[in-house]
C-alpha positions as CSV (number, residue, x, y, z in Angstrom):
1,X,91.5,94.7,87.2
2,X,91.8,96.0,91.0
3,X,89.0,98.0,92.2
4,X,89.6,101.6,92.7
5,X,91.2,102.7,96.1
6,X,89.4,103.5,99.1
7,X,90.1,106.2,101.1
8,X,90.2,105.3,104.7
9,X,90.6,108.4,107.3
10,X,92.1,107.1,110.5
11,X,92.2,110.4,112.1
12,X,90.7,113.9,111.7
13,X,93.8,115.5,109.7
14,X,93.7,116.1,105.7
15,X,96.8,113.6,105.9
16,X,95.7,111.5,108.5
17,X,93.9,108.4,105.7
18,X,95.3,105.0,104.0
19,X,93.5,103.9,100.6
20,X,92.7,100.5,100.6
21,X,93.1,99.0,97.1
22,X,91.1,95.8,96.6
23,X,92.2,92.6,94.2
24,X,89.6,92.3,91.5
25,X,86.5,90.3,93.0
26,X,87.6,87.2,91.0
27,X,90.8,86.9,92.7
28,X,89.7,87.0,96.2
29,X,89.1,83.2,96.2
30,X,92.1,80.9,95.6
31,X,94.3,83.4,93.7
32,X,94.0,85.9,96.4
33,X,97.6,86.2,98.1
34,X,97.0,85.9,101.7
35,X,97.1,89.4,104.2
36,X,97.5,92.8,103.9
37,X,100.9,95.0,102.4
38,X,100.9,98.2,104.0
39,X,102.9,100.8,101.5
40,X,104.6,103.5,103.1
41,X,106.0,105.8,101.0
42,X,109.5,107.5,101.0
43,X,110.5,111.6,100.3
44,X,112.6,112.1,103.3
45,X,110.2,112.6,105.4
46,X,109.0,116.0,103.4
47,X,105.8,117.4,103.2
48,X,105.7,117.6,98.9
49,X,105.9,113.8,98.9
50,X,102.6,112.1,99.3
51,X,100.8,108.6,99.0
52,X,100.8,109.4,95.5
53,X,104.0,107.6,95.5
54,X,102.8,104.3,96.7
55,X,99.6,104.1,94.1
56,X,100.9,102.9,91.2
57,X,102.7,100.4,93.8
58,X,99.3,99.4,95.2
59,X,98.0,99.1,91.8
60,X,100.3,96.6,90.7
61,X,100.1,94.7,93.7
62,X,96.4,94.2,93.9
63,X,96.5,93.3,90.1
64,X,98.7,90.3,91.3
65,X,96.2,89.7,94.4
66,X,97.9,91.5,96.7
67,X,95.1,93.0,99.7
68,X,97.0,97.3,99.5
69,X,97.1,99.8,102.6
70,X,98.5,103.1,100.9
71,X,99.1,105.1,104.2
72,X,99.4,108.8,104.4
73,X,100.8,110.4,107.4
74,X,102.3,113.9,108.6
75,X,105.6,115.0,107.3
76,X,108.0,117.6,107.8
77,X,106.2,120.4,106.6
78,X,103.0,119.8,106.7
79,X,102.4,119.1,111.2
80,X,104.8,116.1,110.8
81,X,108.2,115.1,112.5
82,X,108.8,113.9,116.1
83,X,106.5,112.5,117.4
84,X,103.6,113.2,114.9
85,X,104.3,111.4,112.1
86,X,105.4,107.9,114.8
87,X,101.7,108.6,116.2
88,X,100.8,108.3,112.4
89,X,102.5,105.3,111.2
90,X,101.3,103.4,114.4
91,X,97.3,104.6,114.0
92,X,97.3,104.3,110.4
93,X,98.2,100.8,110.7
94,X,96.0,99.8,113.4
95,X,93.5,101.0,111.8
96,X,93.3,98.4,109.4
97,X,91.7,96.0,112.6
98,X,88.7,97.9,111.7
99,X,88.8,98.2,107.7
100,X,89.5,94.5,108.2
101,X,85.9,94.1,109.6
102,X,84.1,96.2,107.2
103,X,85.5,94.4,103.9
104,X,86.5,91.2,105.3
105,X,90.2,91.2,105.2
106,X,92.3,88.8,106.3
107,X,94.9,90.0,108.5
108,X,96.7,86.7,109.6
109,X,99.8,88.9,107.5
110,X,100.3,92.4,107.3
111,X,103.6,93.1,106.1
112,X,104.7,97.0,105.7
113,X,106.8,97.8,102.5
114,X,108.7,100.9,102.9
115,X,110.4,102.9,100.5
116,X,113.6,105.1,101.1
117,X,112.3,107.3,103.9
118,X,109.2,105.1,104.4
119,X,111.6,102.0,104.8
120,X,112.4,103.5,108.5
121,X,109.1,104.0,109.3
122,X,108.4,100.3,108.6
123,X,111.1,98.9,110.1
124,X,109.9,101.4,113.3
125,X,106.5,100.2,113.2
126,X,108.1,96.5,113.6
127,X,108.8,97.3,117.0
128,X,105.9,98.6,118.2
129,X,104.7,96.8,121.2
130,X,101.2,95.8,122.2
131,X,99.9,97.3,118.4
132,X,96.4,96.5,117.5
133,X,97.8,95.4,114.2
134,X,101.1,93.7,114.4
135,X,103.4,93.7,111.5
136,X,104.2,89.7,110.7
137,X,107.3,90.7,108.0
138,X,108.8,93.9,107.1
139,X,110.2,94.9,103.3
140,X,112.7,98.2,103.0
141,X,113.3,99.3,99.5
142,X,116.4,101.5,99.7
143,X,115.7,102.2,103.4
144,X,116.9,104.9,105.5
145,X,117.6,102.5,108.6
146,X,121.0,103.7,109.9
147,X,119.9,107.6,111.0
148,X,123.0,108.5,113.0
149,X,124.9,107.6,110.2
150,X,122.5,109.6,107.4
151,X,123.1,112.4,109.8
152,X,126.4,112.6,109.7
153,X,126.7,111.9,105.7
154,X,123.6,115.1,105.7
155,X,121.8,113.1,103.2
156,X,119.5,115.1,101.5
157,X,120.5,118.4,103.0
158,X,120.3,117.6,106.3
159,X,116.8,115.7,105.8
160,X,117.3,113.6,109.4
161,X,117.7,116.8,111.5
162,X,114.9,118.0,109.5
163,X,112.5,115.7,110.6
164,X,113.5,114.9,113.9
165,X,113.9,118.5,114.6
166,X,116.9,118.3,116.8
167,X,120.6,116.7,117.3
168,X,121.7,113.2,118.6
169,X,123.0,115.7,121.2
170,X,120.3,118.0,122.2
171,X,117.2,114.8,122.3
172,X,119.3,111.6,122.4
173,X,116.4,109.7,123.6
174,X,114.2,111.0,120.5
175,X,117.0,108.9,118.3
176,X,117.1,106.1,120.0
177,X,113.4,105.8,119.7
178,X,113.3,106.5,116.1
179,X,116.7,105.0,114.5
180,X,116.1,101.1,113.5
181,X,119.7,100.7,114.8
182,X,118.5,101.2,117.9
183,X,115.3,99.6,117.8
184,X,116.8,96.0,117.9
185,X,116.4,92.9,118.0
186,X,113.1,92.9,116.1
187,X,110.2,90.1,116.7
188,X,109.7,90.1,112.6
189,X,112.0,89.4,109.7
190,X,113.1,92.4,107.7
191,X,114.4,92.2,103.9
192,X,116.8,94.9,103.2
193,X,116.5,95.4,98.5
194,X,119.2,98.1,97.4
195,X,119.8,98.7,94.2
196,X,123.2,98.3,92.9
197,X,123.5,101.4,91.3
198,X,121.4,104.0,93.8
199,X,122.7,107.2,94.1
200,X,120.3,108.6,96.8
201,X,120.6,106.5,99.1
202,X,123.9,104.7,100.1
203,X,123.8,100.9,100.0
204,X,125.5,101.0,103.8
205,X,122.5,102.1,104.9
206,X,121.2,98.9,104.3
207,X,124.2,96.5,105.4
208,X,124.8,98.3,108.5
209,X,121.2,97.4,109.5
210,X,121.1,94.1,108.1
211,X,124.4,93.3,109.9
212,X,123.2,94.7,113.3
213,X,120.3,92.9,112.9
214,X,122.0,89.8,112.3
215,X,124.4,90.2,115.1
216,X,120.9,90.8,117.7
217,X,119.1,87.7,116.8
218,X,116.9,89.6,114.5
219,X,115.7,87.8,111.1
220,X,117.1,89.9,108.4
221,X,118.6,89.8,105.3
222,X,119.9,91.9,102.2
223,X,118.9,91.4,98.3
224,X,121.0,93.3,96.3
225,X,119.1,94.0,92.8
226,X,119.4,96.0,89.4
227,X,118.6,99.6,89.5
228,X,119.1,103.3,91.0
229,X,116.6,104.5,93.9
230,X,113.7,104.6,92.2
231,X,113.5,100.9,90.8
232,X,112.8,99.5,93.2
233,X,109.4,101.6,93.5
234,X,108.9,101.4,90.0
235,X,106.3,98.5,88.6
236,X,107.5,96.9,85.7
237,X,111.6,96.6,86.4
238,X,113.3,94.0,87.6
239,X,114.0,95.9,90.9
240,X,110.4,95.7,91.1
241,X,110.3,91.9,90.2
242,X,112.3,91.3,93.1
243,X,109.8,93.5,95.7
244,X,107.0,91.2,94.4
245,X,108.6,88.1,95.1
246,X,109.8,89.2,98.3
247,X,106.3,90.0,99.6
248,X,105.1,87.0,97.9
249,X,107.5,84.8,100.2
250,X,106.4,87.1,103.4
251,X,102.4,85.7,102.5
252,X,103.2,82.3,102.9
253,X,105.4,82.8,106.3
254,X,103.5,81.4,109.5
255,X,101.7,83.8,111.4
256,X,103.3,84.2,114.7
């Protein structure tokens, strides 16, 4: 069984932590899956979703050997948006140079699997430059990676303008920094899942990326699997099946 989470505060705020979830001591030899998944969850960017979301995700994983960073960041709502919840994503994730220290973990990969919302954040934090902990592979389940097009479709009530607190218009500068259309080519491979029947989420959200991707020189590819929205964040479905092997093939890629 994985060890209980540990919360890891990598700033002063009440949502500034990560809980690292730990494979059970036995598995940390040979059946210990190499690096670090760093879960960011989704909610459209909105304060009432939490890292709640990604626990049962971080559960599973370390269960299967899998080294879990459950990251908590500010939302919309709750002192998040532009830039604060960017300033987040990029500390929380550096801040696993020192976790890595004090429980030994192995950071040679660090790929960040982001659902819906959280899926732009990882694909964002892929592009960081000069980050004490870069990402080596990115996973989006169901991400939100096209925003000027989720802005004009007003998915979620307008959830976009919500969290970046202004129009393409008024701040074009704040979109290009924060759309993942804008943000290539990438230096790490990113695997678009959809689910084939999701309903919260459009599935061009995912090909547009993909393809742009593609057409920069940037690794990427798109699974399509079984499920609605929530599969794919859902242990025990085949949505989920496909999540695990994913990350399971983003272990074994070279370090860069």
């Amino acid at each position: 069984m994985p060890q209980d989470p540990i919360r890891v505060p990598y700033a002063a705020g009440p949502e500034q932590y990560a809980e690292l979830t730990l494979p059970d001591p036995d598995q940390r030899g040979a059946a210990a899956v190499p690096g670090v998944v760093v879960i960011i969850h989704g909610g459209y960017w909105r304060s009432h979703y939490s890292a709640e979301l990604g626990r049962p995700l971080a559960r599973d994983l370390a269960g299967r050997g899998f080294t879990c960073w459950n990251l908590e960041y500010r939302r919309a709502g709750n002192g998040g948006g532009w830039p604060e919840t960017f300033q987040d994503i990029s500390a929380g994730i550096d801040a696993i140079r020192p976790a890595a220290e004090s429980h030994g973990l192995d950071l040679t990969r660090v790929t960040a699997l982001g659902h819906s919302a959280g899926g732009q954040l990882a694909v964002w934090a892929a592009g960081r430059r000069e980050a004490a902990v870069p990402l080596t592979a990115v996973v989006s389940q169901a991400g939100v990676l096209n925003l000027a097009q989720a802005l004009a479709l007003g998915l979620s009530s307008g959830a976009v303008r919500n969290f970046l607190g202004s129009s393409p218009e008024q701040d074009p500068g704040r979109y290009r920094a924060a759309d993942p259309m804008q943000r290539l080519p990438l230096p790490v491979p990113v695997t678009a899942l959809h689910g084939d029947s999701d309903a919260d989420v459009p599935l061009s959200q995912s090909t547009s990326f993909v393809q742009a991707a593609k057409d920069s020189g940037s690794p990427a590819e798109l699974r399509l699997v079984p499920g609605d929205h929530f599969a794919l964040a859902t242990p025990g479905t085949p949505a989920w099946d496909a999540v695990v092997e994913v990350l399971t093939e983003a272990a074994r890629i070279p370090a860069f």
